[in-house]
N, C-alpha and C positions, 0 to 999 in steps of 0.2 A: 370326428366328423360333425357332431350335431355343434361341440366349440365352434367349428370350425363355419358351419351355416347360422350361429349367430351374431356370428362378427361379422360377416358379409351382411345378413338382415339390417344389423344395426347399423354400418357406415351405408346402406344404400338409403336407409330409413333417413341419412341426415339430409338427402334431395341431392337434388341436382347443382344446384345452386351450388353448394358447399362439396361435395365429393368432386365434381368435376375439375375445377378447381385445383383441389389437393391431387388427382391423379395428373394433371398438366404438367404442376409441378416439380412430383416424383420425375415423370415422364421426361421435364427440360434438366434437369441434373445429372438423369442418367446418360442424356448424350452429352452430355460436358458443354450446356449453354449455362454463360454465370450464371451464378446465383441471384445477385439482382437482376437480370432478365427474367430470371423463371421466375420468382417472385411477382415481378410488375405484372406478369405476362400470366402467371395465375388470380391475381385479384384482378385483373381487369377484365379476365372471362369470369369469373365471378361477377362483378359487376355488373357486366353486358347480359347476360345469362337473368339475375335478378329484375335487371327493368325491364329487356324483352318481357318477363312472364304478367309481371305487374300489367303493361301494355296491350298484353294479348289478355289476362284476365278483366282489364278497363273493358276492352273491347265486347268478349263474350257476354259480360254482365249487362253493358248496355243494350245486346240486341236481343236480352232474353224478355221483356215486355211484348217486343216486335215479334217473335217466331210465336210466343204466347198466343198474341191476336192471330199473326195470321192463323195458328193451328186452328182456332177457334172459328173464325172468318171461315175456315176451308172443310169446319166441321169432321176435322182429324180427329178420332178420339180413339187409338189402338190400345189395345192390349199389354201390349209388350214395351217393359218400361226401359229407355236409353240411359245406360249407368258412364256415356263415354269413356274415358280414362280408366274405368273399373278396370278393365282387365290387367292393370298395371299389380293392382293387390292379390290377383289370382296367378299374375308371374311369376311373384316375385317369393309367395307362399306356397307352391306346389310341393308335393316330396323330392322332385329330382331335380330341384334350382344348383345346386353343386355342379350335378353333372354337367349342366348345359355351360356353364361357367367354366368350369375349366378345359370341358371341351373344345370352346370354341377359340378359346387360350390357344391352348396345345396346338392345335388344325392352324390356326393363322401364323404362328410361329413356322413351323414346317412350313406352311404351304409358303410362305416368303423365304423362307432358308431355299427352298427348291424352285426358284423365283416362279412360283405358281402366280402372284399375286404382287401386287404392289399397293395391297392397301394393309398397313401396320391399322391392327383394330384398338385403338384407345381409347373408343367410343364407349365406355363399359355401359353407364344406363342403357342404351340401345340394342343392349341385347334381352332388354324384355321382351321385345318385338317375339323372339322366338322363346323366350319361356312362355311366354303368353301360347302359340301353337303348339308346344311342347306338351304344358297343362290341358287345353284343351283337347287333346290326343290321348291322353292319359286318363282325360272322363269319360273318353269315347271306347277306350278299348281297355282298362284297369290296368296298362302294364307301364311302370315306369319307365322301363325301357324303351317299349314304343316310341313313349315321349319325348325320352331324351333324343332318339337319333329320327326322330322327324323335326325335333328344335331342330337340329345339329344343321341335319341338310339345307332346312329355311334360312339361315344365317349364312352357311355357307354358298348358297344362290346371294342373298344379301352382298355376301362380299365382290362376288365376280360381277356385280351388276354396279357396285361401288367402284370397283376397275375400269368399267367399261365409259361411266358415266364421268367420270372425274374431272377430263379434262375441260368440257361443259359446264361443271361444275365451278370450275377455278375461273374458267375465261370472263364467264358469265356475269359470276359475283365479284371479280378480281382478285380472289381471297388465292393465290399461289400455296398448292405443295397441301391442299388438303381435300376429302371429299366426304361422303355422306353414304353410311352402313343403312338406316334407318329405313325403315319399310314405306313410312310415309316418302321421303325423298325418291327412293331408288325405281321402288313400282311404277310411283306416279313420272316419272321420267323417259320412263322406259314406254309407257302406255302414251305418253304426250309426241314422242319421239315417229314412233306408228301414225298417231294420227293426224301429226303434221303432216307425214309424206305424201296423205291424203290430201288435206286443205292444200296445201302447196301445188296437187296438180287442178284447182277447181280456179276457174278464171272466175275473176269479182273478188269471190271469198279472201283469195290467196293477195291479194293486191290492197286489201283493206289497212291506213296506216291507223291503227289505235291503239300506239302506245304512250305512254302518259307523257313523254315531248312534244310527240303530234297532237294530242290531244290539247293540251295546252297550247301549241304555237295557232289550231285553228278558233278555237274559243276565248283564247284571250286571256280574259282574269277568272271567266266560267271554266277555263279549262287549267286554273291552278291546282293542285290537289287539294289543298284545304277548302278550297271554296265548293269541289267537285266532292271531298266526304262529308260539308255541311249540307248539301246540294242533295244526297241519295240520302242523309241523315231524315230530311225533311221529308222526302220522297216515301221511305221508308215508313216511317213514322204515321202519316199521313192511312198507307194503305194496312197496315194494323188496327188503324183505329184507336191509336193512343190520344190522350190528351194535350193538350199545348204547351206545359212545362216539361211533359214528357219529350215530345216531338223536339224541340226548343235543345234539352240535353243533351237527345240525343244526335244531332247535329252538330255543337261542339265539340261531342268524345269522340265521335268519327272523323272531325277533321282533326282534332288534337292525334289520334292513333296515327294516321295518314302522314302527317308531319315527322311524328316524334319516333317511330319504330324504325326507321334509317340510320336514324343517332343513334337508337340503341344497339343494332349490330353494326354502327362503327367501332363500337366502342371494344363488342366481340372481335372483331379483325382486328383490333388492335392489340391485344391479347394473344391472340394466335399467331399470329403471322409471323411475329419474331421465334416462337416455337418451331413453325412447321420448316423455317427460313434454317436453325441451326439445326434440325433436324435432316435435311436436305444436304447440307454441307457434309455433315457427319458420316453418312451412308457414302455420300461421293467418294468422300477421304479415303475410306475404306473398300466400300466396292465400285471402283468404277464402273460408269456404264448403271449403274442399279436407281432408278427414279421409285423413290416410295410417296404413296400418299398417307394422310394423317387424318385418321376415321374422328370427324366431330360431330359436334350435337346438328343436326339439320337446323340450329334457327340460324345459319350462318346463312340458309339460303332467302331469306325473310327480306334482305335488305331493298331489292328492287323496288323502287313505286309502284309498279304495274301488280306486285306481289297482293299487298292486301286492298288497292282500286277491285280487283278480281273477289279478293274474298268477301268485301262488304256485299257486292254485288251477290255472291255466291248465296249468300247468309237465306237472303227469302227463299229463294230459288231449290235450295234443298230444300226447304219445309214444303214450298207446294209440288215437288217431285214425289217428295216422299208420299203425300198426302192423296196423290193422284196414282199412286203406282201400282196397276193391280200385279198381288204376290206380296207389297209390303204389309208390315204389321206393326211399327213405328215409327215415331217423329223425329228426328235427329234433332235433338235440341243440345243435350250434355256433349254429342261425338261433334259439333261446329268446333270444337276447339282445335280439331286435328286440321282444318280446312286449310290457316295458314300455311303449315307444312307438305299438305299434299299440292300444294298452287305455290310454293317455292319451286318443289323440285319440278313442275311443269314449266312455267316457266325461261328455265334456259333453253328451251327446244322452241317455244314460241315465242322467242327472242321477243318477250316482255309488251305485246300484241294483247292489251287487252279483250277483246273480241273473242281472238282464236283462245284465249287460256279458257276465258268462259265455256264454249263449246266444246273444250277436253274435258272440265270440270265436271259438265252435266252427263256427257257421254261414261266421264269413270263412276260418277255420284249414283248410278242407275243401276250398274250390275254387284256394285258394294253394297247397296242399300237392300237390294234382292237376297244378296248370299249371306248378309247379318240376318237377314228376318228367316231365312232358312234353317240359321244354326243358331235361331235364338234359344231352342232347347238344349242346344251341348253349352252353349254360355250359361246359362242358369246353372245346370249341373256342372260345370267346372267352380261355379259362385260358390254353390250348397257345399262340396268338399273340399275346399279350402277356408270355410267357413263364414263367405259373406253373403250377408242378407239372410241369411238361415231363415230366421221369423218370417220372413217375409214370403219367402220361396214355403215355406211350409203352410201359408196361407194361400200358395197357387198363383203369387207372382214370379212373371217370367221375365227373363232381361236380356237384353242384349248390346249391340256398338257399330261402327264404323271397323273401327282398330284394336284389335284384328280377327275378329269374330266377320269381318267383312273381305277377308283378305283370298285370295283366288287362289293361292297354293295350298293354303289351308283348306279350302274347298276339296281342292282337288286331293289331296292326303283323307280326307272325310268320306270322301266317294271310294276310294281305297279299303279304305277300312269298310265302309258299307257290305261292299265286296264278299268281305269275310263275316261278314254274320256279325258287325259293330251296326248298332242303332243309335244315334247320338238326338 
């Protein structure tokens, strides 16, 4: 067992970048797509996978001066420090990482053998999502067990809600025959879905064209995207109170991100789509009648314009939420990373309506940013025994996230356990 949990450490340790990739691969041979396709078809989600991050790290880096000022401009100064992506190393480090792994194997196997399900989970990183609740469940009540079968259940919600969503999914981004496990994708989909049915019955609201065609067809060359992210670049800049080569930078890297993040999950689709294509044939051949989908990384949902015109937008917008919201106790500075992802999977329900994505954004940004600042003491104590930030946490700092220290089923499994005499 312990062999057995450091060879999974070490190949997840090699990133995403690299493992995904080589599970594609394995993945196109075992249904009998050549070998030069699966090859192609794994380095070019390697590829596409790599410049997305670089892209989305361009991004983040640029607007940390900007969330900087405003926190300071809005005289945010909390407590409780945002580790974002932290919770990936308390995933992936807990004692019952095995279990949730093979369990959620074994369950998806079955549940598609017994056509419960038509989503094949290939998504392997993506099931941090529930080691992360797994671990946190496990600091809440000391029982590994616990842990494993509240991951278990969270992933398996994950997956029927990847079923549900799929074909949304496909039509949306064009990407055929795949869809999105990912907590960020699926929640956010699922909550944008609701609160369109809402917008859709308010006269005005419902009528408003703002997505990045219309915007552009009534603005002209103000409304090109690159001119519209050097445009909120300056904008941006400006109400932080940066300086002018500051402002100046940051107005190119937001129109360069706005450009160039489209190429880069073209390049993802083009990598997959021959995958999910022989993968598709193959099931037919065999079971007729049996439509499967192919569980990928959520940046496949990235590619729309209206995607990250939303997220720069989003960028100040959480800091002065957060900064305004009585009940929170942090700045989302480090969890802005997740933003792309949760405003993908919204998206295909506000059919790419910048306007409407924003006003889902804020409405989900408000009760995640509550239930992080809630459970910012079982996040520290999932850090401390897993061992990170030790020093830190033993000097009386406390920490928390967005993802999935923010997440509502977690919530709701916490209040469970409350129940029973667990204090987190």
């Amino acid at each position: 067992m312990h062999i057995m949990e450091s060879a999974l450490n070490w190949f997840f340790g090699l990133g995403g970048t690299v493992f995904v990739p080589i599970i594609i691969f394995v993945l196109a041979l075992s249904f009998r797509i050549k070998f030069s396709t699966s090859l192609r078809s794994a380095i070019y989600m390697g590829i596409g996978l790599t410049a997305l991050n670089l892209v989305i790290d361009l991004s983040v880096t640029a607007m940390a001066p900007v969330t900087e000022g405003l926190s300071k401009r809005l005289h945010a100064d909390y407590s409780v420090i945002d580790i974002g992506y932290g919770n990936v190393s308390i995933a992936w480090t807990w004692p019952g990482v095995i279990g949730v792994i093979i369990g959620i194997l074994v369950i998806n196997l079955i549940f598609v053998f017994l056509k419960l399900t038509k989503t094949l989970w290939v998504d392997m990183w993506n099931i941090w999502h529930g080691q992360a609740v797994a671990a946190l469940m496990w600091a809440l009540t000391g029982s590994i067990t616990v842990g494993i079968a509240t991951g278990l259940i969270f992933l398996i919600v994950n997956m029927f809600l990847a079923d549900y969503h799929a074909k949304k999914f496909q039509e949306f981004n064009e990407i055929p025959g795949v869809t999105i496990v990912a907590t960020s994708g699926t929640y956010t989909a699922t909550f944008a879905m609701f609160v369109m049915k809402i917008i859709d019955r308010i006269p005005g609201l419902r009528d408003l064209e703002a997505s990045p065609d219309a915007i552009k067809n009534r603005f002209g060359i103000f409304g090109e995207i690159s001119v519209v992210g050097a445009i909120m670049g300056i904008i941006m800049g400006v109400l932080a109170g940066s300086s002018v080569p500051t402002i100046l930078n940051l107005s190119i890297t937001l129109a360069t991100v706005l450009v160039i993040l489209p190429k880069m999950l073209s390049i993802i689709a083009e990598g997959i789509i021959p995958i999910s294509t022989g993968v598709s044939k193959f099931m037919r051949a065999r079971f007729p009648g049996r439509d499967l989908h192919i569980a990928v990384d959520p940046a496949v949902l990235l590619g729309h314009p209206s995607v990250m015109s939303t997220v720069i937008l989003m960028y100040p917008i959480s800091i002065f939420i957060a900064a305004i919201l009585p009940g929170g106790n942090f700045i989302p500075v480090a969890s802005l990373a997740v933003l792309p992802y949760w405003v993908g999977g919204m998206v295909p329900y506000t059919r790419g309506n910048v306007i409407h994505t924003v006003i889902v954004a804020i409405l989900w940004i408000i009760p995640t940013t509550l239930i992080s600042s809630e459970l910012a003491s079982l996040t520290t104590e999932a850090s401390r025994l897993t061992g990170l930030f030790t020093e830190q946490i033993s000097q009386g700092a406390r920490y928390t996230n967005w993802e999935e220290s923010g997440n509502i089923l977690l919530w709701f499994f916490v209040k469970i356990g409350n129940l029973f005499g667990f204090k987190g």
